[in-house]
C-alpha positions as CSV (number, residue, x, y, z in Angstrom):
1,X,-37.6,-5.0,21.5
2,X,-33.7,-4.0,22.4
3,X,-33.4,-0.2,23.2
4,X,-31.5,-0.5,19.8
5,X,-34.3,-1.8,17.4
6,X,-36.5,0.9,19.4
7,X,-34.1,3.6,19.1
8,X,-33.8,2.3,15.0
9,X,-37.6,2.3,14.7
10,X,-37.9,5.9,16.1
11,X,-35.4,7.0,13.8
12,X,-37.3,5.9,10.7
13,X,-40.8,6.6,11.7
14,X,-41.5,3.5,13.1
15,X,-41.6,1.8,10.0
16,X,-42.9,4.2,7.6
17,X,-42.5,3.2,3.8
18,X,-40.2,5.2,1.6
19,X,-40.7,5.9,-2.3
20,X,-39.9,3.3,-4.4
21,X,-36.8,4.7,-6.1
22,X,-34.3,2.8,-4.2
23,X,-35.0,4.7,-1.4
24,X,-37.2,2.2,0.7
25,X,-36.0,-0.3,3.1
26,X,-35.8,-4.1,2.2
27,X,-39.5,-4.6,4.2
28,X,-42.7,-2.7,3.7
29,X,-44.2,-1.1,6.8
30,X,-46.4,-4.5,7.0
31,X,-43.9,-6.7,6.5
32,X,-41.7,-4.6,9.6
33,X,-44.5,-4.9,12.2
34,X,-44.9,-7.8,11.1
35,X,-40.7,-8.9,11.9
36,X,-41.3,-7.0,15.0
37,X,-44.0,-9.1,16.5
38,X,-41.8,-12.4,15.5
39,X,-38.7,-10.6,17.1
40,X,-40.9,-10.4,20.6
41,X,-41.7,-14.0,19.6
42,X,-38.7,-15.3,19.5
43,X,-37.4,-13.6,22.4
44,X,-40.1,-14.8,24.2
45,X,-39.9,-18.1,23.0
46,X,-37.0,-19.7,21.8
47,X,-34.5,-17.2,23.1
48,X,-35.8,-17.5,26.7
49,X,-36.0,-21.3,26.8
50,X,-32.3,-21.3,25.5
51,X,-31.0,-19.0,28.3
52,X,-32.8,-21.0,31.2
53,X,-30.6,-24.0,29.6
54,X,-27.2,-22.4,28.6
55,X,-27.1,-18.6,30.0
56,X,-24.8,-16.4,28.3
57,X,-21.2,-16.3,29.1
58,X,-20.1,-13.7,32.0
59,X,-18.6,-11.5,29.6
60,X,-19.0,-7.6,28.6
61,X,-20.7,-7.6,25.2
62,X,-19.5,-4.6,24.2
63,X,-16.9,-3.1,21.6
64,X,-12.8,-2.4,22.5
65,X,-14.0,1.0,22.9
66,X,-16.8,0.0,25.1
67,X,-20.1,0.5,22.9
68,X,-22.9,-1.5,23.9
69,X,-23.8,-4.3,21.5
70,X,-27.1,-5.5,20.6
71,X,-27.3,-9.8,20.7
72,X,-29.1,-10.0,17.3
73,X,-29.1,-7.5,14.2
74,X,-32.3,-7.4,12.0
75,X,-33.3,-4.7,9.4
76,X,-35.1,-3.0,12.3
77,X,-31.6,-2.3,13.2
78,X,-30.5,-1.0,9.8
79,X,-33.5,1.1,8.0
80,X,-31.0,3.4,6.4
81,X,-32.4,4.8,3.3
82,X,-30.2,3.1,0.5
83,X,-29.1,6.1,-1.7
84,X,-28.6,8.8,1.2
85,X,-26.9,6.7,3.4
86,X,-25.2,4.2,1.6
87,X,-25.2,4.9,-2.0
88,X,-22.9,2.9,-4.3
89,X,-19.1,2.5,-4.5
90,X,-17.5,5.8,-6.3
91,X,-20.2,7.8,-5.4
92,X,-21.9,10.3,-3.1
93,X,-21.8,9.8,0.3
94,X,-19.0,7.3,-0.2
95,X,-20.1,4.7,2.8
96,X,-19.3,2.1,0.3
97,X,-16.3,3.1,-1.0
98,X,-14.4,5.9,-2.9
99,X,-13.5,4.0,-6.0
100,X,-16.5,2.0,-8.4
101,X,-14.4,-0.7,-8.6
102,X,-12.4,-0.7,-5.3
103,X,-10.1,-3.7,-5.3
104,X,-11.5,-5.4,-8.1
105,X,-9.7,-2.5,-10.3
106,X,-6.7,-1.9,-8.0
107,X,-4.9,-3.2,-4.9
108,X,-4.4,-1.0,-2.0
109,X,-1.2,0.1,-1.9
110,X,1.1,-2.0,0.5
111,X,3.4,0.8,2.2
112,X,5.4,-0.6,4.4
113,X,7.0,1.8,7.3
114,X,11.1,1.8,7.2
115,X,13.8,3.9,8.6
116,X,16.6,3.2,10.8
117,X,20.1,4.2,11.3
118,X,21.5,6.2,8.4
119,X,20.4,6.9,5.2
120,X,22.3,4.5,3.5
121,X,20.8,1.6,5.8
122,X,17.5,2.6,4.9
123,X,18.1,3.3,1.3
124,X,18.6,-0.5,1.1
125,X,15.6,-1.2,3.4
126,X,13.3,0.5,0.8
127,X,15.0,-1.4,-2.3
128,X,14.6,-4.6,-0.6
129,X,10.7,-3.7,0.3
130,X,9.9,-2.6,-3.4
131,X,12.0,-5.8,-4.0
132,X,9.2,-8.0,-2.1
133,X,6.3,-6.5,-3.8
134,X,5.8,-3.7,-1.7
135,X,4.1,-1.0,-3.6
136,X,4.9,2.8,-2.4
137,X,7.6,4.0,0.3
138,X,6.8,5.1,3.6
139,X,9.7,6.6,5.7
140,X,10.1,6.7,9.4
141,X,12.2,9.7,10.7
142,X,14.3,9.3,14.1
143,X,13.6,11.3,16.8
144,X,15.7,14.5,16.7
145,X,14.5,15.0,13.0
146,X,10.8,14.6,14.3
147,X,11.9,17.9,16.9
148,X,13.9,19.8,14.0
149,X,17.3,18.7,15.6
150,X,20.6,17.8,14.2
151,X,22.4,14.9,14.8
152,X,25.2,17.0,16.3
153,X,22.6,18.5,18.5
154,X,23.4,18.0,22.3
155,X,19.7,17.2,22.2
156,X,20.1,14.6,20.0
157,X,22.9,12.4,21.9
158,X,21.6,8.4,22.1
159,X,18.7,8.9,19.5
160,X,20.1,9.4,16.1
161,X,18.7,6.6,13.7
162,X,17.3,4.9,17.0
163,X,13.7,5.3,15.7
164,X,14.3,6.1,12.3
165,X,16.4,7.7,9.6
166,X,18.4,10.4,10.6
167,X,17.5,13.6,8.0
168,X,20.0,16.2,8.7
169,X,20.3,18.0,4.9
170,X,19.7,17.2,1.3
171,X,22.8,15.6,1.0
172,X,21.1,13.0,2.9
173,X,18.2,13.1,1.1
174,X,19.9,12.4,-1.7
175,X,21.7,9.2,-0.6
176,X,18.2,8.1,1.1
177,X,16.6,8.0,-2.3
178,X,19.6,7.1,-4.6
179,X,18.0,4.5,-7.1
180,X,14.6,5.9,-6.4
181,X,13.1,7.2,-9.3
182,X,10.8,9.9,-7.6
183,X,8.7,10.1,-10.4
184,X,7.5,6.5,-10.3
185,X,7.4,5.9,-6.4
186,X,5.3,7.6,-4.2
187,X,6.6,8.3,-1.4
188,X,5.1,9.2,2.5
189,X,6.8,11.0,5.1
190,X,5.8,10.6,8.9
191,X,6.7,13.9,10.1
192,X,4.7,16.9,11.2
193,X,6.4,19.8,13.2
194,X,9.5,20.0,10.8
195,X,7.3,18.4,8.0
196,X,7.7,22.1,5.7
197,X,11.4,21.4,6.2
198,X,11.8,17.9,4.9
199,X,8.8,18.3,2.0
200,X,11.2,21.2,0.7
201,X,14.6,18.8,0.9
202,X,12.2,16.5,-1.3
203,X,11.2,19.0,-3.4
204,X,14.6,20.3,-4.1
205,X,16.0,17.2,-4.8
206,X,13.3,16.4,-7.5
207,X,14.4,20.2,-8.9
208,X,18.1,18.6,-8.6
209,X,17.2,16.0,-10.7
210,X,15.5,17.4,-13.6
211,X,12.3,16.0,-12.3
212,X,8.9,18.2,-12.8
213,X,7.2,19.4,-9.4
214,X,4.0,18.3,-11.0
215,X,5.6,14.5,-11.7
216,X,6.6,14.2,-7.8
217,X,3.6,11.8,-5.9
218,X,3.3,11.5,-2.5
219,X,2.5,12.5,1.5
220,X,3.8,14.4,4.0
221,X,1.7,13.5,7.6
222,X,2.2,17.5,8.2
223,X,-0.8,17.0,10.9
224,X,0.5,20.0,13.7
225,X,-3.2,19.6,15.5
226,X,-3.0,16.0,16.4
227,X,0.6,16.2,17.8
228,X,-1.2,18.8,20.2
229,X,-3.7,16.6,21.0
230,X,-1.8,13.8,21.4
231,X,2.2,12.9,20.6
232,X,3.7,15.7,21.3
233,X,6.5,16.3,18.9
234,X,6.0,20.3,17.8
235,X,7.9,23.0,16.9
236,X,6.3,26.0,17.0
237,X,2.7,26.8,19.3
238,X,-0.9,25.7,17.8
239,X,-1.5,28.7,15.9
240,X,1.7,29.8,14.0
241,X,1.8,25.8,13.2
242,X,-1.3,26.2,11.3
243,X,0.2,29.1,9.2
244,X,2.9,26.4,8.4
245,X,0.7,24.1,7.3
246,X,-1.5,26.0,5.3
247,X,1.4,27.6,3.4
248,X,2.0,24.0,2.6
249,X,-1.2,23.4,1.7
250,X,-1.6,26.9,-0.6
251,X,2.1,25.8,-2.6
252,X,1.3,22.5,-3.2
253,X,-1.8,23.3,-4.8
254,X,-0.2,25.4,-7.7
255,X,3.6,23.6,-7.4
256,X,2.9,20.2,-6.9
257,X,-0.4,19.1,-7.6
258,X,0.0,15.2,-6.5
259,X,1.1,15.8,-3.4
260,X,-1.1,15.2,-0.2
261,X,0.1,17.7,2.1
262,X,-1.6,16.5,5.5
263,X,-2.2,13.4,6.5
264,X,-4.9,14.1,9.1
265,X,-3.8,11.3,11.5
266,X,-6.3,9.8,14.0
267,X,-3.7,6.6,14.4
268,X,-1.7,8.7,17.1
269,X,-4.7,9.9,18.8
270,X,-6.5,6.3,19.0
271,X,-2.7,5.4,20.1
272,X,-2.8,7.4,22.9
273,X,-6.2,6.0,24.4
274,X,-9.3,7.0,22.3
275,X,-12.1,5.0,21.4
276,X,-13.3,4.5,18.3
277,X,-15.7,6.9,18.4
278,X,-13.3,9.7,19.4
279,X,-10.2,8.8,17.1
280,X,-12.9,9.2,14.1
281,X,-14.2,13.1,15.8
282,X,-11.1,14.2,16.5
283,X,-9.7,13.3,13.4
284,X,-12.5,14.5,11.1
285,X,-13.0,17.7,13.2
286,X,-8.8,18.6,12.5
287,X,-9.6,18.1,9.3
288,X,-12.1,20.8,9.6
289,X,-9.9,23.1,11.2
290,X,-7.4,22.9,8.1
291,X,-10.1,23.2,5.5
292,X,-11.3,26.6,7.2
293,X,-7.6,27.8,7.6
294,X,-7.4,27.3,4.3
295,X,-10.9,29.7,3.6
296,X,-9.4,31.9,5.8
297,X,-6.4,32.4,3.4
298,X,-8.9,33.0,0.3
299,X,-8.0,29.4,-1.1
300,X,-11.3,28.1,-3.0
301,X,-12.2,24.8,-1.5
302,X,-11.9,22.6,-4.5
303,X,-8.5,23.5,-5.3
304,X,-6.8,22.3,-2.1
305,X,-9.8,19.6,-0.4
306,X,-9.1,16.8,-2.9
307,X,-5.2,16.5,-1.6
308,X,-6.2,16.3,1.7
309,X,-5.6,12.7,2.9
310,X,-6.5,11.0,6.1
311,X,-4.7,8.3,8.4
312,X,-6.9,6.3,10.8
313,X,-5.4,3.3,13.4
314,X,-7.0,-0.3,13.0
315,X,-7.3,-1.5,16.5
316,X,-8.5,-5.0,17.4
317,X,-12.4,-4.9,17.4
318,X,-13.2,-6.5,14.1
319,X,-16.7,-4.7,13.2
320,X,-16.1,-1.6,14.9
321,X,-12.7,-0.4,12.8
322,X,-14.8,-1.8,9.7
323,X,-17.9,0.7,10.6
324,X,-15.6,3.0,11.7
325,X,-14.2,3.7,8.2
326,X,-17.7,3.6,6.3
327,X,-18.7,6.3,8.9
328,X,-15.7,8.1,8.1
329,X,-16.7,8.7,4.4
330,X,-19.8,9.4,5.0
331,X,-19.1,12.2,7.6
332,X,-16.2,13.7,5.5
333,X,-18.5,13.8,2.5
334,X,-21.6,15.4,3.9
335,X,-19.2,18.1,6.2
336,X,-17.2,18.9,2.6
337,X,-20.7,19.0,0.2
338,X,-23.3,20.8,2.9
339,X,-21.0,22.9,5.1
340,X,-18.0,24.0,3.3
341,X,-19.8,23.5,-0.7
342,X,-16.9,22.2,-2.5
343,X,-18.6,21.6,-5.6
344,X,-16.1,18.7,-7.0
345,X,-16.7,15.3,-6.2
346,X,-12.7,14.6,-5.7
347,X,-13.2,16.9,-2.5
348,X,-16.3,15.2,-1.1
349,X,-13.9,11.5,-1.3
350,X,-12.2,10.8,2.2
351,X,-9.1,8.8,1.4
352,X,-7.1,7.1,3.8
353,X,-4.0,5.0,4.6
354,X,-4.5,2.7,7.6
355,X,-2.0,0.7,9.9
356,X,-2.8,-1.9,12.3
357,X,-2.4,-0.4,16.1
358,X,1.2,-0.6,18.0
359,X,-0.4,-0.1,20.9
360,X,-2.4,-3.8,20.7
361,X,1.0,-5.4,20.1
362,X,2.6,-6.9,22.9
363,X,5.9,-8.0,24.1
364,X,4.4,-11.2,26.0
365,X,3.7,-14.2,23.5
366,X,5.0,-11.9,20.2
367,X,4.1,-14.1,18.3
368,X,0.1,-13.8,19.1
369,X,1.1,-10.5,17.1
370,X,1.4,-12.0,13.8
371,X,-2.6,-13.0,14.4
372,X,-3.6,-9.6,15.8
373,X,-2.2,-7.8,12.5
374,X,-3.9,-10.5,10.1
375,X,-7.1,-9.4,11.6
376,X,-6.5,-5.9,12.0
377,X,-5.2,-5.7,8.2
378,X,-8.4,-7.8,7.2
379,X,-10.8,-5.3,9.0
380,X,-8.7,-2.5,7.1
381,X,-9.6,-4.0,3.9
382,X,-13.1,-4.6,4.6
383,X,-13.5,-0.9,5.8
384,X,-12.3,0.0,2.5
385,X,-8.5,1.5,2.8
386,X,-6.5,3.1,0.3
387,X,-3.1,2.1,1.5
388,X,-2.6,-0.7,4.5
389,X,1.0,-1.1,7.0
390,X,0.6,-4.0,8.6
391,X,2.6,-3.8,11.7
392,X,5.9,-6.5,12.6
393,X,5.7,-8.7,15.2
394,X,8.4,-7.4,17.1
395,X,7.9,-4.1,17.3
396,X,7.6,-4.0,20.7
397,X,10.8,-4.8,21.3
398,X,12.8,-3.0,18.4
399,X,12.7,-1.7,14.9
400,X,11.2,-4.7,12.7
401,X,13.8,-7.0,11.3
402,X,14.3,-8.0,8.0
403,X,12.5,-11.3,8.5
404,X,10.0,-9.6,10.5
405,X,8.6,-7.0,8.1
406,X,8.6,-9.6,5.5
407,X,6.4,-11.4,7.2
408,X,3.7,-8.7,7.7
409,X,3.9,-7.8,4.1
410,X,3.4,-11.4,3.1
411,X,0.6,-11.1,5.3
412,X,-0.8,-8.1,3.1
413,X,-0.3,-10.1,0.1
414,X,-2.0,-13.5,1.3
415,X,-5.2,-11.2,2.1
416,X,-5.1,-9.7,-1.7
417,X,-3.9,-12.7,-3.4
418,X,-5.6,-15.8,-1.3
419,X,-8.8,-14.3,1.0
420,X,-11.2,-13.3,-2.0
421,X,-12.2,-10.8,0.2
422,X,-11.1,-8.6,-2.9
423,X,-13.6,-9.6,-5.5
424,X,-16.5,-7.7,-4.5
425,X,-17.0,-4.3,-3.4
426,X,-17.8,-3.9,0.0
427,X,-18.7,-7.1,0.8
428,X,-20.1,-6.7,4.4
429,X,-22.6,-3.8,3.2
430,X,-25.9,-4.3,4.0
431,X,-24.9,-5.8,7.2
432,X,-27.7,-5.8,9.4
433,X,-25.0,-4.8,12.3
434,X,-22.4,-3.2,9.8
435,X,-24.6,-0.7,9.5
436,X,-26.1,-0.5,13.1
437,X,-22.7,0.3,14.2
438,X,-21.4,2.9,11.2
439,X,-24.9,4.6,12.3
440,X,-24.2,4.7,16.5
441,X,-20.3,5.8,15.4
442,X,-21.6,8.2,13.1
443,X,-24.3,9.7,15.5
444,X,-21.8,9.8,18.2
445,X,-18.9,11.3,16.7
446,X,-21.1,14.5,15.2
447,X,-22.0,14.9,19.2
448,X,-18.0,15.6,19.6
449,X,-17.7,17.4,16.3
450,X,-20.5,19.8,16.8
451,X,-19.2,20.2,20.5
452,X,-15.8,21.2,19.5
453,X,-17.8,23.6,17.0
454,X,-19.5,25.2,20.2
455,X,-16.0,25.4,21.4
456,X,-14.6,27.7,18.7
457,X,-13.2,25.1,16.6
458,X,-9.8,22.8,16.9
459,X,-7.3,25.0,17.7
460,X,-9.6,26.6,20.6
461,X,-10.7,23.2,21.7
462,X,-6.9,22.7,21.8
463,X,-5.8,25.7,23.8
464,X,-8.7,24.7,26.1
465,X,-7.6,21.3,26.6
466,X,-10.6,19.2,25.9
467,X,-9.3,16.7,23.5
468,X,-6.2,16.0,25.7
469,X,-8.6,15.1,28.7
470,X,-11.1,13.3,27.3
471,X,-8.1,11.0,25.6
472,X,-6.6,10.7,28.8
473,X,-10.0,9.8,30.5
474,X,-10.6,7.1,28.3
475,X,-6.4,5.8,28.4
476,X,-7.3,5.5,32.1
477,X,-10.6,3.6,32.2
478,X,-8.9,1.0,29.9
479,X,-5.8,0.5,31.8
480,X,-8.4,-0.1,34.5
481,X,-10.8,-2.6,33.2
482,X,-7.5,-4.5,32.1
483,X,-6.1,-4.3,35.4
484,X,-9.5,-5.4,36.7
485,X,-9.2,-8.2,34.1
486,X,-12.5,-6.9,32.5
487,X,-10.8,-6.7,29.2
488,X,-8.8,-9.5,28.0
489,X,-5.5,-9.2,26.2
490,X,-3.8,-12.9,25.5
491,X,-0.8,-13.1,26.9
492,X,-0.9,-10.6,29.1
493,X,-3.9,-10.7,31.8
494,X,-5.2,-14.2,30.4
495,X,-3.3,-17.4,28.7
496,X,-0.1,-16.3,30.7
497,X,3.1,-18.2,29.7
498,X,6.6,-17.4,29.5
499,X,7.7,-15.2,26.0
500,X,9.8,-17.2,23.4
501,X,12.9,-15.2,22.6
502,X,13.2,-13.6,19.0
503,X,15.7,-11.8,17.3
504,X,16.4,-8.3,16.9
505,X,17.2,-5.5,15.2
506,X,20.2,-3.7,16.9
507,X,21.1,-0.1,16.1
508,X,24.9,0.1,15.9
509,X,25.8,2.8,18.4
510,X,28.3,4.5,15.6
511,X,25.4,5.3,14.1
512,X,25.4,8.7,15.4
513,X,29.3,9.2,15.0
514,X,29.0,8.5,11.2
515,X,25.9,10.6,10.5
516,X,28.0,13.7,12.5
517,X,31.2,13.1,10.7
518,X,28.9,13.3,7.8
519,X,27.0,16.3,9.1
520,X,30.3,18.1,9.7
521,X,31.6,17.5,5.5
522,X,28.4,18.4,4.3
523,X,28.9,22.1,6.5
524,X,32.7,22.4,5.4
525,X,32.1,22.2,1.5
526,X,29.0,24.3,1.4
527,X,28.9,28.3,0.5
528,X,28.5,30.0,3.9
529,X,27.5,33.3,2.4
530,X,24.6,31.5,0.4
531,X,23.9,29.3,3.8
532,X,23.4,32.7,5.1
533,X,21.4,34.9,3.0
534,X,18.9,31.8,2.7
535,X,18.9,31.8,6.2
536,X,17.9,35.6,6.3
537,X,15.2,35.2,3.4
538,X,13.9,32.2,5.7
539,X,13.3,34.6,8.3
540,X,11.9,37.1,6.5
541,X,9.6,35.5,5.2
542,X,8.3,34.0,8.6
543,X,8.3,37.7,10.2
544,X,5.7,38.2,7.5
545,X,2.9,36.8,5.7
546,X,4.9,35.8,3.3
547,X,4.7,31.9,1.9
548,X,7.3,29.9,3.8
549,X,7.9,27.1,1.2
550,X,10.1,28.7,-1.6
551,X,12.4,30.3,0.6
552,X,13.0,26.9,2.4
553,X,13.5,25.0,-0.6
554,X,16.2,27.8,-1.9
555,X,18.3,26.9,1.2
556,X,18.0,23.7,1.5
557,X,19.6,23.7,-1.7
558,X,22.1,25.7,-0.2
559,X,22.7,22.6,2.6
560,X,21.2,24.4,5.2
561,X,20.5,21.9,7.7
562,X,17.3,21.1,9.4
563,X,17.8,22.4,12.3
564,X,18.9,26.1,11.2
565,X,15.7,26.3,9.7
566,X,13.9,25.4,12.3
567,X,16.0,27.2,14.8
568,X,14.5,30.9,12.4
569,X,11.4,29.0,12.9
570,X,11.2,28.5,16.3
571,X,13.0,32.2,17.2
572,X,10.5,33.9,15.2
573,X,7.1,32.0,15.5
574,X,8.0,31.3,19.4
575,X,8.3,27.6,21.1
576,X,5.1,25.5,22.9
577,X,5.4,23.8,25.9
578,X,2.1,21.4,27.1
579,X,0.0,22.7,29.4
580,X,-0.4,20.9,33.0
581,X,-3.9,19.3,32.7
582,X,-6.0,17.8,35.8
C-alpha cells in the first residue's frame, strides 16, 4: 500500500463503516479490505511484471508545486464522508460548488482585463469587449495610479498609460465610462493601495449621474495585505492600510450593498513564487485578517462577510488548480460557520474570479501560450469559478492587442459554448484523486493558517516577515529545478527553437503629454476654495477615527486629484518602506 492509501486508511479508521444516511463511503469495511488485498495483488502482480518490461519514465511525478503523487487513485484514497466533506452544489461546505445549478443555470462571467493609454483609448477597449460577448468590465490601472501618483508627477515620467489607464480625477472617470451604463455593468477595479480613492471617483460619478448607490455592481481588488506580502504597490504601512480597508468595507455595507470591497487576491502571491498550497493559505488566512478587523470595529459578521470576494491564479498543473479551488470553499466555509459564526449561508459561500497565470506565459514560442491558457481556463472552470480572464498570448511582450484579447476570449467562449464541460455540476467530483488532492491541499494549507494564527495573525506574520520568505524560498527552488532542467517549460529549457515574431501593441509616447495637458484643464476650471476645504475634511477625518469614504467622495467631486488625496493620506497615516529580508 502507497504511504497515501495508508495515510487515507488511518484517516478513516481503517475502514470503519459509517451510518447509512449518505454518510458512508461507496465500499463497506469488507468490501475495503477486501480492495486492499487486490491493490497488494496487483502491485505484486501485474504492476511489477509491467515495470521489469517498460519502467517508468525518469520523470518527477509530482505537482507544479512539487506535491508528491500517488501512481493510482482508488477509494482507499478518497473515504471522505459525502455530506461533511463534499456535500452538494449550493450547499454547506461548498466543495462542490456555491451555486445548485453552477453553469447549467449561468455562465461565468467572461471579464476580460483592459486598460491602456488614456481613458478615451480604453473607453473604446471596453465597448469593443462587451461588443465580443464579454460579460462584465475589468479595468487595469497604470502604474503611477497603482502608487496614488499623478500623471504630472515627476514620479510618474515614462509610465503613464504604459500598464494601464491613467486615473488622475473624476473627469477621467467620466470619459473612461462614457456609454457605460453603471447600473447594468459590473465593473472590477485592480487597484489596492489607492483603491478608497478610485472606489469614491466611481461612486461619485454614479451620484453625478442620478444612479442609486445601491444600483452600482461591482469590485474593487482593495487587498493592502497581499501587496505586503507580495507586489509591493502600497501607500500607507500594514496597519493604518487596514483601517482603509475596513472603512471600506463598513460603507459599503450600508451605501452600496453590491459592491465587493476586497478582492482577497492569492493570483499576485502564487505570481511571485508560491505553490499551490501556499497561494490558497495565504490567501484564505488575509481573508481572515479582514473578517476580524472588521469584529474589531463592532461590524456583525453577516452584514459585511457575504461581499467579501476572492481572486486565486490558475497556474499550469491541471488537477492541482482544480483541487485547489474545491479546497478553497471548503476551508472558507468551515473558518466563516465554526470560528467566526456568521449565521447566513451567503457568508459561509467563497466566491471567486480566476485568471490564468502571467507568470507561465512566455516570450519563447508565444504561441504555445494560446495552449497553456486553454488548459488553465479549463481547469478554472472545472474548479468551479465565478468569473474567468483568460490571459493573451502576448502578454509577455506588451499590453494584449486587439487580435490578441479576442482570441483568449474566444477561447472562453469555445469552453462554454463547444466543451460540455458546462452541463453537469462538478463533473470531476468523486474523483478518486480529485479528492485525494483537495484533501492533502486542504490538510496542508490549515498547517500555514493555524501557524500564522500562532503568529498573531496576518498583519503580525507580515511585520515578522514569514510570508515574504517562505514565497521567496519557494521562487528560488523553482528557478532552480528549471535551471537544472528538472522542470520542463516548452520552449524555454526543452523543444528550443527560434520565436516567430508577432505584433504589438505600442503605447504612443504622447500619451503622457495629453493626459497632463488634460490634468492641467481639469485644475484650472475647478473651485480651489472647495478643492481645499475637501482636502482639510479629508484630513480630518484620517487624524481621527472618523470613516474615510464620504469625505473622499465629497472631493472628488470637487476634482481633487488622486494624488492630493493620497498625498493627506500618506502625511497623516505615515509611508512603508520593505523591510530587508535574508
Amino acid at each position: 500500500m502507497t504511504n497515501q492509501q495508508q495515510e487515507a486508511a488511518g484517516r478513516h479508521g481503517q475502514g470503519a463503516e459509517y451510518t447509512s444516511d449518505g454518510e458512508s463511503p461507496a465500499l463497506g469495511a469488507g468490501e475495503l479490505s477486501a480492495l486492499r488485498n487486490e491493490i497488494a495483488a496487483w502491485r505484486d502482480k501485474t504492476l511489477a511484471d509491467s515495470l521489469r518490461r517498460l519502467p517508468e519514465r525518469k520523470a518527477r511525478f509530482t505537482t507544479w508545486s512539487g506535491l508528491q503523487l500517488p501512481d493510482l487513485a482508488t477509494p482507499l484514497d478518497a473515504l471522505n464522508p459525502y455530506l461533511t466533506d463534499l456535500g452538494f452544489p449550493g450547499q454547506y461546505p461548498y466543495t462542490r460548488g456555491v451555486q445548485p445549478t453552477m453553469y447549467r443555470g449561468r455562465l461565468w462571467t467572461m471579464r476580460m482585463f483592459a486598460g491602456f493609454g488614456t481613458p478615451e483609448q480604453t473607453n473604446q477597449r471596453f465597448k469593443y469587449l462587451l461588443e465580443q460577448g464579454q460579460t462584465g468590465l475589468s479595468t487595469a490601472f497604470d502604474f503611477p495610479t497603482l502608487m496614488g501618483y499623478d500623471s504630472d508627477s515627476p514620479r510618474s515620467l515614462g509610465e503613464v498609460g504604459m500598464c494601464g489607464v491613467a486615473v488622475d480625477t473624476l473627469r477621467d472617470m467620466e470619459v473612461l465610462f462614457d456609454g457605460i451604463p453603471l447600473d447594468k455593468v459590473t465593473t472590477s477595479m485592480t487597484i489596492n493601495g489607492p483603491a478608497i480613492v478610485l472606489l469614491a471617483f466611481y461612486v461619485a460619478l454614479a451620484d453625478q449621474r442620478g444612479i442609486p448607490r445601491s444600483s452600482i455592481g461591482g469590485t474593487v481588488q482593495n487587498d493592502c495585505l497581499k501587496e505586503f506580502i507580495a507586489q509591493h504597490a502600497w501607500l500607507v504601512p500594514p496597519r493604518p492600510a487596514m483601517r482603509i480597508v475596513t472603512d471600506m468595507m463598513e460603507f459599503c455595507a450600508k451605501e452600496v450593498p453590491r459592491w465587493n470591497t476586497v478582492s482577497v487576491s492569492g493570483y499576485h502571491i502564487r505570481e511571485a513564487g508560491a505553490t499551490a498550497t501556499q497561494e490558497l493559505a495565504f490567501t484564505l488566512a488575509d481573508g481572515v485578517g479582514y473578517v476580524e478587523s472588521c469584529l474589531a470595529r463592532g461590524m456583525d459578521v453577516d452584514t459585511f462577510a457575504p461581499r467579501i470576494s476572492f481572486f486565486f491564479d490558475l497556474h499550469n498543473d491541471f488537477f492541482e488548480e482544480i483541487a485547489k479551488f474545491r479546497a478553497a470553499r471548503r476551508i472558507w466555509a468551515r473558518l466563516m460557520k465554526e470560528r467566526f459564526g456568521a449565521k447566513k449561508p451567503e457568508s459561509w459561500k467563497l466566491r471567486t474570479h480566476a485568471q490564468t497565470a502571467g507568470v507561465t506565459l512566455t516570450a519563447q514560442q508565444p504561441y504555445n501560450n494560446v495552449v497553456r491558457v486553454a488548459l488553465q481556463g479549463l481547469a478554472g472552470v472545472l474548479g468551479g469559478t465565478q468569473s474567468l480572464h483568460t490571459n493573451s498570448l502576448d502578454e509577455t511582450y506588451a499590453l494584449p492587442t486587439e487580435n490578441a484579447v479576442t482570441v483568449a476570449l474566444r477561447t472562453q467562449q469555445i469552453i462554454a459554448e463547444e466543451s460540455g464541460v458546462t452541463h453537469t455540476i462538478d463533473p470531476l467530483g468523486g474523483s478518486y484523486f480529485v479528492e485525494w488532492l483537495t484533501d492533502r491541499l486542504e490538510k496542508d494549507a490549515m498547517k500555514i493558517i493555524h501557524h500564522i494564527d500562532e503568529l498573531g495573525g496576518m498583519v503580525s506574520a507580515i511585520e515578522k516577515g514569514y510570508p515574504q520568505r517562505e514565497i521567496a524560498a519557494s521562487a528560488y527552488e523553482f528557478q532552480r529545478e528549471l535551471e537544472m532542467g528538472d522542470r520542463v517549460m516548452v520552449g524555454v529549457n526543452k523543444y528550443v527553437s527560434d520565436a516567430p515574431a508577432i505584433p504589438l501593441l505600442k503605447i504612443d509616447q504622447e500619451v503622457q503629454r495629453k493626459q497632463v495637458d488634460n490634468l492641467a484643464r481639469v485644475k484650472a476650471k475647478r473651485d480651489e476654495a472647495r478643492v481645499e476645504a475637501s482636502l482639510g475634511a479629508v484630513r480630518r477625518a484620517a487624524e481621527s477615527s472618523a470613516n474615510l469614504m464620504p469625505p473622499i467622495i465629497e472631493a472628488a467631486k470637487a476634482y481633487v486629484t488622486e494624488q492630493e488625496i493620497c498625498d493627506v493620506l500618506r502625511a497623516a497615516l505615515g509611508t512603508y518602506t520593505d523591510p530587508a529580508e535574508f
